[in-house]
C-alpha positions as CSV (number, residue, x, y, z in Angstrom):
1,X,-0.4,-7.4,-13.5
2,X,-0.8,-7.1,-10.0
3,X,0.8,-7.2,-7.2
4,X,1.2,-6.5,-3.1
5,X,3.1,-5.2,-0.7
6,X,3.7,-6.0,3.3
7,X,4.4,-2.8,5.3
8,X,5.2,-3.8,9.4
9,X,3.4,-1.1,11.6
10,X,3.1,-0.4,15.3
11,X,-0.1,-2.2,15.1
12,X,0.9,-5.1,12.6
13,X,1.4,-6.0,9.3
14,X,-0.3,-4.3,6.3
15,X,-0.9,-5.9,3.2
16,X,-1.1,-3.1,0.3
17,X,-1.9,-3.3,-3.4
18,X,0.9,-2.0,-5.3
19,X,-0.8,1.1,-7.2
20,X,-1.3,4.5,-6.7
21,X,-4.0,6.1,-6.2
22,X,-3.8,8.6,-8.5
23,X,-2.0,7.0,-11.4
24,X,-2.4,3.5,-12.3
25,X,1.2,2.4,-11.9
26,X,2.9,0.7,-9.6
27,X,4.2,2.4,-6.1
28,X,7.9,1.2,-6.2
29,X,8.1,1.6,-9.7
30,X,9.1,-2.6,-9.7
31,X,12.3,-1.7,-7.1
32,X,10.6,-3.0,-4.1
33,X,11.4,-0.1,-2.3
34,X,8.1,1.4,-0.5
35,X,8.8,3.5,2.2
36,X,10.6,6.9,2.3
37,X,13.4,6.9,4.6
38,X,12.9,10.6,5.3
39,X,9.3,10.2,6.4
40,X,8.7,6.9,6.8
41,X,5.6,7.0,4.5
42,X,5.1,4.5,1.6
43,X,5.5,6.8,-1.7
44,X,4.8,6.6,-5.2
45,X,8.1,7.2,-7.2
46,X,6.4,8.6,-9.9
47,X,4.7,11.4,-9.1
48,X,5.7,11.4,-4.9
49,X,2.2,11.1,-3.6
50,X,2.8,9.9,0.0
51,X,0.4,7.1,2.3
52,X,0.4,6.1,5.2
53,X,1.5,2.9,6.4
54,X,-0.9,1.9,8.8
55,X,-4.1,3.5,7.2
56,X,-3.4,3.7,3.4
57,X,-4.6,7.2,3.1
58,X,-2.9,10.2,0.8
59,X,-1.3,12.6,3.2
60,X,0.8,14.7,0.5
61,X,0.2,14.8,-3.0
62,X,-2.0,14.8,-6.0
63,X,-4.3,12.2,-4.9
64,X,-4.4,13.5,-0.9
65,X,-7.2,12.1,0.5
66,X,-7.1,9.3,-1.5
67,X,-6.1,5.6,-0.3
68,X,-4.3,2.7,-1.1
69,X,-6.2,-0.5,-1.5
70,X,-6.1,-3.2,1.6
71,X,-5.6,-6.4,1.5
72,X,-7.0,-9.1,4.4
73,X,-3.8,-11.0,5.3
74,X,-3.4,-14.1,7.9
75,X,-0.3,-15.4,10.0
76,X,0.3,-18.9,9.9
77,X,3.0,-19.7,12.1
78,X,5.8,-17.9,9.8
79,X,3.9,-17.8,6.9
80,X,1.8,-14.6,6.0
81,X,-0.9,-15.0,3.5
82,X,-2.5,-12.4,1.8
83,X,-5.6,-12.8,-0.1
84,X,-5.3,-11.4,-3.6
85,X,-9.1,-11.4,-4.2
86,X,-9.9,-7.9,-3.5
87,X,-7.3,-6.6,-6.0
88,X,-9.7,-4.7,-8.0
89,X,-11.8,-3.8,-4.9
90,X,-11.4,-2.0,-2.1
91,X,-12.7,-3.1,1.4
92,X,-12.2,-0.1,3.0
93,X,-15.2,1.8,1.3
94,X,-17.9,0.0,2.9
C-alpha cells in the first residue's frame, strides 16, 4: 500500500510519498494530517521526525538528513496529476 501526499509551497505544489524515512510507515498515520501547525513542517506521527515541505529533507529527528521520496506532478487546468511510478524510487538521488 502506497500512497501520496500534496503539500502547497511558496514555490508550488509538492507531491510526497507517504512514508517516513526512517520507518516504513505512513507519515499521517492514515489521518491525512501532514503538517505541524507549530512548525509548519510535514511530520511523522510516529516517531516525530520532521521534513521539509519544499525539499523533503529530515530537519529534526532520527532520520535527519534523510528525505522524503518526490513525486513528478502536472497541472491540468484544475486537475493535478501525480505520477505514482517512482513510488519505490527516489528521483532525487541522481
Amino acid at each position: 500500500d502506497q500512497t501520496a501526499f500534496l503539500v502547497s509551497t511558496p514555490e508550488g505544489l509538492r507531491a510526497w510519498r507517504n512514508r517516513c524515512d526512517h520507518w516504513p510507515v505512513p507519515l499521517d498515520m492514515d489521518d491525512q494530517d501532514f503538517l505541524s501547525p507549530l512548525s509548519g513542517l510535514v511530520t511523522c506521527k510516529s516517531h516525530g521526525a520532521a521534513y521539509h515541505p519544499e525539499s523533503g529533507v529530515c530537519l529534526h529527528g532520527p532520520c535527519r538528513g534523510a528525505r522524503l521520496v518526490a513525486l513528478p506532478l502536472r497541472i491540468e487546468g484544475e486537475d493535478v496529476l501525480v505520477d505514482p511510478s517512482p513510488m519505490f524510487l527516489d528521483p532525487m538521488a541522481g
